[in-house]
C-alpha positions in Angstrom: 35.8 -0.9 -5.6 35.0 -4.1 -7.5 35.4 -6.0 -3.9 32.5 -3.9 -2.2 30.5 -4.5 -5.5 31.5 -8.5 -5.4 30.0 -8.2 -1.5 26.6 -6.2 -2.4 26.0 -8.7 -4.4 26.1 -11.2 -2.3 24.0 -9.7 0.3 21.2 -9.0 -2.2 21.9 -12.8 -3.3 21.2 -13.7 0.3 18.2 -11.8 0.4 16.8 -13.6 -1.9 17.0 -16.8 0.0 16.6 -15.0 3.6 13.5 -15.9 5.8 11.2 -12.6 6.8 11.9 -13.6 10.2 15.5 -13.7 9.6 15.6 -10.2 7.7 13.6 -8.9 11.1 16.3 -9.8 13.2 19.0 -8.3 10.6 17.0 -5.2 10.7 16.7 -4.9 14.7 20.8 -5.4 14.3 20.7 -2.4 12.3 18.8 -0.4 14.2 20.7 -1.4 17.1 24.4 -0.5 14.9 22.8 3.3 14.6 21.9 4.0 17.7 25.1 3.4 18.6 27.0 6.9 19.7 29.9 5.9 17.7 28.3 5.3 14.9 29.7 7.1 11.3 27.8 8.8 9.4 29.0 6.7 6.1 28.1 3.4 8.7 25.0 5.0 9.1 23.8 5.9 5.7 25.5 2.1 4.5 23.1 0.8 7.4 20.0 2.5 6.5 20.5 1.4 2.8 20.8 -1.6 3.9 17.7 -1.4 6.2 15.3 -0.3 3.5 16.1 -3.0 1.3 15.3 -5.4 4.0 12.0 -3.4 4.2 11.4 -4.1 0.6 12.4 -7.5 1.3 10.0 -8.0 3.9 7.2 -6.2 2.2 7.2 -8.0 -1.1 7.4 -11.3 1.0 4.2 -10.5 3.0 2.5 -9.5 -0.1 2.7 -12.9 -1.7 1.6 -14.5 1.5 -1.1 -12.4 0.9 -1.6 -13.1 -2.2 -1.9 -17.1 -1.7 -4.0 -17.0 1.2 -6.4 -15.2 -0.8 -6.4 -18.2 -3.2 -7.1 -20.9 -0.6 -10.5 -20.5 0.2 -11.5 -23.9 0.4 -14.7 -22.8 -2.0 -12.7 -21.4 -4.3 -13.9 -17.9 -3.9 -10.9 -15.0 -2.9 -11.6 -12.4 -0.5 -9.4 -9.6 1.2 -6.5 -11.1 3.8 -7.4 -9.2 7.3 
């Protein structure tokens, strides 16, 4: 068990330094792994784990984009990112 432990962390590890365009394509691999008719169902749920913290991923990483276009007005005022 400590080796699949070891390897989760080193995924979330990579996350970390992962682009947002490089977590999209892990997720379309994902979804592509589940469609699969082969597919397990412990493969499946292992997949969509992984998935969701890709979401997450992706999510906080558009949020601080957000966050610092919002501070470059060039008048110094913030308003809403559209």
């Amino acid at each position: 068990m400590e080796e699949k432990n070891e390897a989760r962390v080193t995924a979330e590890e990579a996350q970390e330094e992962m682009s947002v365009e490089e977590a999209f394509a892990e997720l379309e691999k994902i979804l592509a792994e589940m469609e699969k008719e082969d597919a397990t169902l412990e493969g499946s749920f292992a997949n969509y784990e992984r998935g969701m913290k890709l979401i997450r991923f992706c999510n906080e990483k558009i949020d601080l984009v957000e966050k610092k276009v919002q501070m470059m007005n060039a008048d110094g005022s913030l308003s809403d990112f559209e």
